[in-house]
C-alpha positions in Angstrom: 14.1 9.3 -3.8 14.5 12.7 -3.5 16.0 13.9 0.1 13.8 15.0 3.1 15.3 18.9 2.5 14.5 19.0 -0.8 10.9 18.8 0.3 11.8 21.1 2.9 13.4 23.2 0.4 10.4 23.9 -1.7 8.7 25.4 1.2 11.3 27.1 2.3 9.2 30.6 2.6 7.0 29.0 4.9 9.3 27.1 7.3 11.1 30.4 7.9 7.9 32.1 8.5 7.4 29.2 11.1 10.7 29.5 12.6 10.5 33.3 12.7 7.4 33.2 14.7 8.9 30.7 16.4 12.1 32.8 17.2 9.6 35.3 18.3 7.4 33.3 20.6 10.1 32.4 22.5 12.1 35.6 22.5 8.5 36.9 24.1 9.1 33.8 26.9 12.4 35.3 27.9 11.3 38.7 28.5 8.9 37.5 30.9 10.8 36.4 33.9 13.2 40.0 33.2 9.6 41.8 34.1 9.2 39.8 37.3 12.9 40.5 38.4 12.0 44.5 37.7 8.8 44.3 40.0 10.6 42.6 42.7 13.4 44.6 42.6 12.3 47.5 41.9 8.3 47.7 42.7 8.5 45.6 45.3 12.0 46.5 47.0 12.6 49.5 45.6 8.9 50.8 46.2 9.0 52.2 42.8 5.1 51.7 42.5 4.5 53.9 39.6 6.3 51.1 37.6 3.8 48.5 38.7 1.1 49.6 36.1 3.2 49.4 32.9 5.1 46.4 34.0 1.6 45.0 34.3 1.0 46.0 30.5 4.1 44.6 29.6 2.9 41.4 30.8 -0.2 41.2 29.4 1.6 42.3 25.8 4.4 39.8 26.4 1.2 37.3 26.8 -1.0 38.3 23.4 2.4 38.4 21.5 2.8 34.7 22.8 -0.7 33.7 21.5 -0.2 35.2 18.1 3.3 33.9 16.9 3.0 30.9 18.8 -0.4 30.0 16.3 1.4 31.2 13.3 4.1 28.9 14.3 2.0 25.8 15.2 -0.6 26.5 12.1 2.5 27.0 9.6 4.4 23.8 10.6 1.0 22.0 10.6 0.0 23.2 6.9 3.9 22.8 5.6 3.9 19.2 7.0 0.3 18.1 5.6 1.9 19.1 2.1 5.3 17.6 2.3 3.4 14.2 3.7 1.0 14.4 0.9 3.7 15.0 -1.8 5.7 12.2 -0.2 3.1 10.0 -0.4 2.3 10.8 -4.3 5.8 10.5 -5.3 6.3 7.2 -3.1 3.1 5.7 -4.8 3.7 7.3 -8.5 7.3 5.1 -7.9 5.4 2.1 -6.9 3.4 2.2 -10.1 6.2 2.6 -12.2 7.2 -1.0 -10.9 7.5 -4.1 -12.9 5.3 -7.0 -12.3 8.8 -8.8 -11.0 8.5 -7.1 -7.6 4.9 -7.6 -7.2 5.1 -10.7 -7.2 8.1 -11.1 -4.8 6.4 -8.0 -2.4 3.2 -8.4 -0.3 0.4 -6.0 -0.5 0.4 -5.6 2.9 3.8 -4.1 3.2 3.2 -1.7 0.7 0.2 -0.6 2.4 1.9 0.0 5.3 4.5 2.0 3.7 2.5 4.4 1.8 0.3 5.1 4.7 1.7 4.2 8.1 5.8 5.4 7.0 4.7 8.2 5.6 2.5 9.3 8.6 5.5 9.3 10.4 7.8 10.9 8.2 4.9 13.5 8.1 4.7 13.7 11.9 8.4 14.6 12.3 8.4 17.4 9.3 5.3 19.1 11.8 4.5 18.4 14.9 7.7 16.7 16.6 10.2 18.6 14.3 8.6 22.1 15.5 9.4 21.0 18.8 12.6 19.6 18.2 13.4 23.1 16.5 11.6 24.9 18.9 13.9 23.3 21.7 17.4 24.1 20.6 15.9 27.7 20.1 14.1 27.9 23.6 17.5 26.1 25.4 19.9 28.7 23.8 18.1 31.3 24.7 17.3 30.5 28.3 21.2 29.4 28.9 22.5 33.2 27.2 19.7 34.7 29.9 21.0 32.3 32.7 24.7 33.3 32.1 23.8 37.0 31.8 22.2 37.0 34.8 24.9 34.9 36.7 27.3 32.6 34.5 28.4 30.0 37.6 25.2 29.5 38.3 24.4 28.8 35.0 27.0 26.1 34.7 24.8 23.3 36.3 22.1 23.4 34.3 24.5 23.7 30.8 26.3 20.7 32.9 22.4 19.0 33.0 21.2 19.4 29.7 24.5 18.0 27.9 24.1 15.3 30.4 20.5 14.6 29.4 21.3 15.2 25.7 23.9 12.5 26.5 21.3 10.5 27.5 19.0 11.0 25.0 21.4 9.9 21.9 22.0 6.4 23.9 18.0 6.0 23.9 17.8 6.6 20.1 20.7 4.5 19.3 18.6 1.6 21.1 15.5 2.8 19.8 16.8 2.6 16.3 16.7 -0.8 15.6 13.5 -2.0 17.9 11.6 0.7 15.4 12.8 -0.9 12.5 11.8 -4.3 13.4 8.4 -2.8 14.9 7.8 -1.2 11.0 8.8 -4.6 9.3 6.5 -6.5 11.9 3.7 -4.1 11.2 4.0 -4.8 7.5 3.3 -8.4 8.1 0.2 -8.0 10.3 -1.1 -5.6 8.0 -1.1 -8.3 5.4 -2.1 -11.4 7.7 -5.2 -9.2 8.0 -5.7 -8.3 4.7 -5.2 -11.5 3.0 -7.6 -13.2 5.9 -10.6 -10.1 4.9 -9.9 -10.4 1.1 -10.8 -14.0 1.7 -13.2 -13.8 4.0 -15.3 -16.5 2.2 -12.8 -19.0 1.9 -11.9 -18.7 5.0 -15.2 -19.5 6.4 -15.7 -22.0 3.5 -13.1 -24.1 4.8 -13.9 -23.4 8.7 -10.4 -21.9 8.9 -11.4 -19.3 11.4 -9.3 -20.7 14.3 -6.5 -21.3 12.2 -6.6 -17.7 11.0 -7.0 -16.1 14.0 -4.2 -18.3 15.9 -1.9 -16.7 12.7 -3.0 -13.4 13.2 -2.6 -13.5 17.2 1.0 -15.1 16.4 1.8 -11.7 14.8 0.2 -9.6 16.7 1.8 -11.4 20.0 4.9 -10.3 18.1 3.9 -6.9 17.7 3.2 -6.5 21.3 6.4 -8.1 22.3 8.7 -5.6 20.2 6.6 -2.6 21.7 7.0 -3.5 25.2 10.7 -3.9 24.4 10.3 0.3 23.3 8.1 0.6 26.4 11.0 -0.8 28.5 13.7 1.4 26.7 11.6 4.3 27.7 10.5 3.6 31.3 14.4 2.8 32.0 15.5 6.1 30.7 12.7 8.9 30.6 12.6 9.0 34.3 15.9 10.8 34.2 14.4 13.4 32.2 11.5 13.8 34.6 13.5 14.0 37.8 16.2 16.8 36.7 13.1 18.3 35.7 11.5 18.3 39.0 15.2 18.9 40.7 16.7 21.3 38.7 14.7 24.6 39.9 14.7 23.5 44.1 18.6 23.6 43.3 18.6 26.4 41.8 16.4 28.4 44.2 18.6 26.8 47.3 22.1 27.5 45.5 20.7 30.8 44.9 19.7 32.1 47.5 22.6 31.3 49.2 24.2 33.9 46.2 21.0 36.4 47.5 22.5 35.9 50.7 25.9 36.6 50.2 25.1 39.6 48.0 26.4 38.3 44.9 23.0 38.6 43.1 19.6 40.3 44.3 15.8 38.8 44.7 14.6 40.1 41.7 17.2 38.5 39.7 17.1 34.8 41.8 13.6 34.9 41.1 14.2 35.1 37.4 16.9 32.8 37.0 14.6 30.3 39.0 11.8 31.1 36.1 14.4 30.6 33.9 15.1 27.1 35.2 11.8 26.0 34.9 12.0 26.9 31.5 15.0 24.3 31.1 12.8 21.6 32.1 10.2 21.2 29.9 12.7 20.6 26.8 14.7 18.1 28.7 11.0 16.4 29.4 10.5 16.5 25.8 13.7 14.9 25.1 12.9 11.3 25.1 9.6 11.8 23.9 11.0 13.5 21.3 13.8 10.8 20.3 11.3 8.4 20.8 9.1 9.9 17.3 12.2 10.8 15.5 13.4 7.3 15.9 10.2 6.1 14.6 10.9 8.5 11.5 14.2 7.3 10.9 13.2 3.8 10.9 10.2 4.4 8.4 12.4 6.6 5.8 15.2 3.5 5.6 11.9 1.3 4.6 10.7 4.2 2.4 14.2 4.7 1.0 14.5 0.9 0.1 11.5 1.5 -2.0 13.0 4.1 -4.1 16.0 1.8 -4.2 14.0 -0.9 -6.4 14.1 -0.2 -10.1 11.4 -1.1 -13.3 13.4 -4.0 -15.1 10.6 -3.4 -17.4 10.9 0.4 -19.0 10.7 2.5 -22.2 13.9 2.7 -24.4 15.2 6.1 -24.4 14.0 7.0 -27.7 10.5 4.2 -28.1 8.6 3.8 -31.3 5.4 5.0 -31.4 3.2 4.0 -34.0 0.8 6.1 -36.0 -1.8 3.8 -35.7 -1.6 0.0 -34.2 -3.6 -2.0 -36.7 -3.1 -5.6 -34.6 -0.6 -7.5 -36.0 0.7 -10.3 -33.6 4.0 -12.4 -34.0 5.9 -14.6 -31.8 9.6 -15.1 -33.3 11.1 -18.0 -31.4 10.2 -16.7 -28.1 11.7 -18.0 -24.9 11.0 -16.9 -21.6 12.0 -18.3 -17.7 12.1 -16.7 -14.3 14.9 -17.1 -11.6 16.1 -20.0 -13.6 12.8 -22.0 -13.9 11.6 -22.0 -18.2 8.2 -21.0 -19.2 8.0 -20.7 -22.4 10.4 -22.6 -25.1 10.9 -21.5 -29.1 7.5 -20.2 -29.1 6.4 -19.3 -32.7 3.4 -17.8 -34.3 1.7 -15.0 -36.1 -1.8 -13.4 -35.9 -2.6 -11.0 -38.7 -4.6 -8.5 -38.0 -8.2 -8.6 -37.1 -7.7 -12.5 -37.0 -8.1 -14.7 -33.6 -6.0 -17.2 -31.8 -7.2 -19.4 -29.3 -4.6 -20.6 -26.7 -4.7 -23.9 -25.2 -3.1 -26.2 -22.3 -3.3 -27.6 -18.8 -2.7 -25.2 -16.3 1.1 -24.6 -15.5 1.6 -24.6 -19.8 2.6 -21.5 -20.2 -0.5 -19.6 -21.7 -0.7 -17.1 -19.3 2.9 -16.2 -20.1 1.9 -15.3 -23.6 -0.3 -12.7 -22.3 2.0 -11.0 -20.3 4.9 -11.2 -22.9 2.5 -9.5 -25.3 1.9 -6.8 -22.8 5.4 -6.8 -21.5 4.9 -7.2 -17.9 8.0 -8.9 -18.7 11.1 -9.4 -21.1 11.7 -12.4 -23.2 15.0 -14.4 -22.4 15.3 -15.2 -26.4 13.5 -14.2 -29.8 10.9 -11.3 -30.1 7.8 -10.5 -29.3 6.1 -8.0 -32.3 3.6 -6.1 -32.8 2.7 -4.4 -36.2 6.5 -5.9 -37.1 8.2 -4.2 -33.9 9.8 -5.4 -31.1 7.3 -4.7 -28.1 10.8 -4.0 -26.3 11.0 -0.9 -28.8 7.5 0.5 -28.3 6.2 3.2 -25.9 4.5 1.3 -23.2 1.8 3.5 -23.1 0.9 2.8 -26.3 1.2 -0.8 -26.1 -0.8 -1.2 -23.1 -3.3 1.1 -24.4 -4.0 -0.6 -27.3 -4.8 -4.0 -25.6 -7.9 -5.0 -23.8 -7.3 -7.6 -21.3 -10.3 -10.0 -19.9 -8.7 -11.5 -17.1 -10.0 -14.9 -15.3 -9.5 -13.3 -12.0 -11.8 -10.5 -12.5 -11.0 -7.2 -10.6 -13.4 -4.8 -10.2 -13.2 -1.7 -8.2 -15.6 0.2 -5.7 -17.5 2.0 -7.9 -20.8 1.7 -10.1 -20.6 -0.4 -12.5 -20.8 2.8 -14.8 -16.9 3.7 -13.9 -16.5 0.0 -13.8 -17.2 -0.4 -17.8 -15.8 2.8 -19.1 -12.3 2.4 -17.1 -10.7 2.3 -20.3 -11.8 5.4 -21.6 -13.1 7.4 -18.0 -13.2 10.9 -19.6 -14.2 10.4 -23.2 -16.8 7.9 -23.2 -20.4 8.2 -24.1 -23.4 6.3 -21.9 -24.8 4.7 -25.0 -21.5 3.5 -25.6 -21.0 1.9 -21.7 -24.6 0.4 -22.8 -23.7 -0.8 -26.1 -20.2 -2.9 -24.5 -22.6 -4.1 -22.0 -25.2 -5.4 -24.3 -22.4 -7.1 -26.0 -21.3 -8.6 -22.8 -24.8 -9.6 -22.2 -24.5 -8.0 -19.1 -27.1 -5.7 -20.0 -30.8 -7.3 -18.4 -29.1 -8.1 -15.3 -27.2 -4.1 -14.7 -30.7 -2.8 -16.0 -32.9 -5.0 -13.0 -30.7 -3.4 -10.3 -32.5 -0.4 -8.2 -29.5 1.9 -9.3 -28.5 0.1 -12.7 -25.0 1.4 -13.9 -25.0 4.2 -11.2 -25.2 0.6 -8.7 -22.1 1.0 -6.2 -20.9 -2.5 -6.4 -18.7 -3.9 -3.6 -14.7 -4.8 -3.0 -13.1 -6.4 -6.1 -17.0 -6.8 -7.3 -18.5 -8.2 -3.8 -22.5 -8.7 -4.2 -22.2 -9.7 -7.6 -22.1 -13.6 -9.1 -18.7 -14.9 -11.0 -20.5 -14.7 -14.3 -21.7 -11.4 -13.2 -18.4 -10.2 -13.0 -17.0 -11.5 -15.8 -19.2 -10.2 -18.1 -18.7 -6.8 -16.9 -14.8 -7.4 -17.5 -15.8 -8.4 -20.9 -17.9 -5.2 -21.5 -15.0 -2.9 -20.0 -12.7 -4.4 -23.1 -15.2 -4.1 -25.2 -15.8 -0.4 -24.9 -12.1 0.2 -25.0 -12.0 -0.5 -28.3 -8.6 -1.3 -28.6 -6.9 -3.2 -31.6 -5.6 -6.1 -29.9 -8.2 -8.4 -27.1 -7.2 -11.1 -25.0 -9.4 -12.9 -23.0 -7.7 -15.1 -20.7 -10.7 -18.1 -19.9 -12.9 -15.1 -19.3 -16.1 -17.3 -19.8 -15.3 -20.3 -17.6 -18.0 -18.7 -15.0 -20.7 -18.3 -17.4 -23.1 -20.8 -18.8 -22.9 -22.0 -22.5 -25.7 -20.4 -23.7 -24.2 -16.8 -22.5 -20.6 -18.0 -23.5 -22.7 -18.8 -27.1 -24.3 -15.2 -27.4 -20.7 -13.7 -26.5 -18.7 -15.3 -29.0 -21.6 -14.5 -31.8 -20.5 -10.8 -30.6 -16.7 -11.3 -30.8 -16.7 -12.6 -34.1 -18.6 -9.8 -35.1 -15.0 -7.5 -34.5 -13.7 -7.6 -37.9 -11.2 -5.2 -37.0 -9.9 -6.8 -33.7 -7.3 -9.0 -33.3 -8.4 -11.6 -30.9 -6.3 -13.6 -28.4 -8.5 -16.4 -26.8 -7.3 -18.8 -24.0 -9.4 -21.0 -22.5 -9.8 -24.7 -21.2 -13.3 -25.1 -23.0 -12.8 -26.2 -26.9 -16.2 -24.0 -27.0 -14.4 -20.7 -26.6 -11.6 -21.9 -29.1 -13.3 -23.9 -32.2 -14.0 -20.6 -34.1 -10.7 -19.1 -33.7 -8.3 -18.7 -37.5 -6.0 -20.6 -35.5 -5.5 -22.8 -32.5 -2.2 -23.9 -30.4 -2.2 -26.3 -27.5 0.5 -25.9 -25.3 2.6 -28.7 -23.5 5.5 -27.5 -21.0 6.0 -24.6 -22.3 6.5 -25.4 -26.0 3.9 -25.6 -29.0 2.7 -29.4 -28.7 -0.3 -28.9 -31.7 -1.7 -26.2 -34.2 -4.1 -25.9 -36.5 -7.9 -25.6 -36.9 -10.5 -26.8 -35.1 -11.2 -29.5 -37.6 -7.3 -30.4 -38.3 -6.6 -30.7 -34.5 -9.4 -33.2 -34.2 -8.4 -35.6 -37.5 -5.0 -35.7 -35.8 -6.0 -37.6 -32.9 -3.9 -36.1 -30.5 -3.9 -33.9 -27.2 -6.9 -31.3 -28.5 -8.5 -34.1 -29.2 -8.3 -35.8 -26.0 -9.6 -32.3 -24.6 -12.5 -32.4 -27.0 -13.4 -36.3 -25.9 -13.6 -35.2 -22.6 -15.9 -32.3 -22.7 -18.1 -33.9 -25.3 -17.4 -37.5 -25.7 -20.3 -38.3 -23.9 -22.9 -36.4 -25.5 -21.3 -37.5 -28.8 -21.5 -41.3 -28.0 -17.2 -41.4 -27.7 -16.9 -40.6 -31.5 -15.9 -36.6 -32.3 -18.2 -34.9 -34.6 
């Protein structure tokens, strides 16, 4: 992760614009309370009147300077911070992506959610707003203390004796600050999920009349939340009002200690009553003070979770020096290919070939492993033994850009964004592709007659991950997207167990008819497999059958058993 000043550093124009105006702003502050001391000592006292009229101007001047550098102060911070916070957040989710699957699956969605936005607000509020005034209060206090000792340096002992005292303060309230924010960030990260886990699935919640359960859940966490917030509240409330009352005290002691100087000639009126306006100007930055901590504790705490992101590495990245082929034709092999996660095996001695342009059906009761070909193939993850090839080369050796891009991937979960269906189809391809070609992949799809009823056809905005639509709706606008990809290599992962069999039928007719595509078919349904060159069935992980359609039926075995039970009873128990 790159450190907070670096950011800083590549604005570093700007920010000393900001703190020059800053400087300014308040040097204009400190000037006021020397006019006041000249009109009462010498206007007013002295009976100097002629000075009354441009002391007067100087005022008003002292004023419109104020207005001017103290926007080009605010306005600067505010602009440098909105682009640090959006940079932070684009590098923080540009490292996310570059993730492998491995911590997806061991991270919620939720948490992430609540670092990219919620951390990074924070972060963001600390580079503008609160870090101005954190600046802008080391700058103010040093001035008013060099005025304060110039004017009368015993005096202005107590309050350099006050503010170190509340400074003192202040770092023992960020200290226990510190670790209620990081525990308010984690908890935060958990609601966040709870909630979006109970919206994503709204329908099975209410399905299943979980709606008490899910709300007692969320109220646990959010009872939670409000208990580690009251615990900052109480932090805050036990220390702040220290800030507050030597705020309120510190200018009736200075007026009553110095007046007694006024009295005993050691200082005149015109100078008590500036030192007094002076004071006042040492309270507002000790008010500020726990406010202050309070936000740039918050920050703290959100950078550690932000920095722990940036700690996590891809197991899963490019050799230094990746193949890149000139052109993937679709070879597939699997050399011996074992493959297990924290100790538990997936896949054993896994071995098979897929020419190109040929198809494979995959199948297996659920838990087999056939999923686990898939993402071997696209190397969401790393075999534990043998090799995984395409086109004769170790996946491990190719550019993963290349390898990804030319696969199409029909997933049985479909996801589909919220967008028209238009930039639903041609995700593969978003800036190159034709409309006749979006229509032609969904005519394949057979998704065609039902896009074209819609009021808006493919311009139709469709809802959340496809809300609005049915499951065979959905599907078959995942199968048009890989479709009009066009890439060398398919896999459909039980992509048609939504749709009916006559619109499973009119989809295979099309698939076949992609001589050049190499086709990887899993599926429970022997429909979606009988046509394939080739067909494995998978038992705990290892290769329990291959062959054909026809040989996997003469031998009687587990395909068979599959085959009975879809069909046995139309076929009078006997296969065909």
């Amino acid at each position: 992760m790159k450190k907070l000043h670096t950011y800083i550093g590549h604005y570093w124009y700007g920010y000393l614009f900001a703190i020059c105006s800053m400087i300014i702003a308040t040097g204009l502050d400190m000037v006021y309370p020397q006019i006041t001391q000249r009109i009462v000592d010498e206007v007013i006292i002295g009976g100097k009147m002629e000075l009354l009229t441009g002391l007067l101007v100087g005022i008003v001047a002292v004023g419109i300077g104020r207005c001017i550098f103290g926007y080009c102060k605010e306005f600067s911070f505010d602009v440098l911070s909105s682009k640090i916070g959006a940079q932070i957040r684009k590098d923080l989710f540009r490292h996310i992506q570059t993730l492998s699957m491995n911590y997806f699956d061991n991270t919620n969605t939720g948490e992430l959610m609540a670092r990219v936005k919620d951390d990074v607000d924070k972060i963001w509020n600390a580079m503008g707003y609160v870090g101005m005034l954190t600046i802008e209060v080391v700058i103010h206090v040093s001035m008013v203390l060099y005025c304060m000792f110039h004017l009368n340096w015993k005096l202005a002992l107590i309050p350099l004796v006050t503010m170190i005292s509340c400074g003192a303060i202040a770092i023992i309230m960020e200290r226990k600050l510190d670790k209620i924010y990081e525990d308010i960030s984690e908890e935060n990260a958990v609601l966040t999920t709870v909630a979006e886990e109970n919206l994503a699935g709204v329908r099975t919640v209410k399905a299943f009349a979980r709606e008490k359960f899910e709300i007692e859940k969320f109220l646990s966490h959010n009872k939670r939340y409000y208990d580690l917030n009251i615990s900052q509240s109480k932090v805050l409330v036990k220390y702040y009002p220290y800030f507050q009352f030597v705020g309120k005290a510190l200018p009736v002691a200075m007026t009553i200690l110095g007046g007694v100087s006024v009295m005993h000639g050691n200082m005149t009126l015109g100078a008590l009553v500036a030192f007094v306006e002076y004071s006042r100007n040492c309270t507002w930055p000790m008010e500020m003070l726990g406010w202050l901590t309070n936000d740039l504790s918050s920050a703290v705490a959100s950078y550690k979770k932000i920095k722990k992101i940036y700690g996590e590495t891809a197991m899963i990245k490019d050799e230094e020096q990746p193949v890149v082929l000139e052109q993937v034709k679709g070879d597939i092999s699997f050399e011996h290919v074992s493959f297990s996660i924290e100790g538990k095996n997936i896949l054993s001695d896994i071995n098979f070939t897929v020419p190109a342009g040929k198809t494979i059906g995959i199948m297996g009761a659920t838990g087999s492993g056939k999923s686990s070909i898939v993402n071997l193939l696209q190397r969401f993850y790393d075999v534990s033994d043998g090799a995984v090839k395409v086109d004769g080369t170790d996946v491990r050796k190719l550019s993963l850009k290349q390898l990804r891009s030319s696969i199409s991937v029909v997933l049985q979960d479909v996801f589909l964004f919220s967008d028209t269906i238009e930039e639903n189809i041609k995700m593969g391809q978003r800036k190159v592709m034709p409309f006749d070609e979006i229509r032609r992949a969904a005519d394949c799809a057979q998704a065609k007659d039902f896009i074209e009823k819609m009021d808006e056809q493919y311009a139709t905005v469709i809802g959340e991950r496809g809300v609005g639509l049915s499951g065979g709706q959905k599907q078959r606008i995942s199968i048009a997207r890989a479709i009009a990809k066009k890439a060398p290599i398919l896999i459909l992962d039980d992509s048609t167990s939504a749709l009916d069999m006559e619109t499973e039928h009119e989809i295979q007719k099309t698939l076949n008819e992609l001589k050049d595509t190499t086709k990887v078919i899993i599926a429970h349904r022997i429909s979606a497999v009988c046509h394939a060159d080739e067909i494995i069935y998978l038992k705990d992980g290892g290769i329990a059958e291959r062959g054909t359609h026809q040989e996997l039926l003469a031998k009687r075995g587990l395909y068979y058993e599959t085959y009975m039970a879809q069909y046995g009873t139309f076929l009078g128990g006997e296969a065909m």
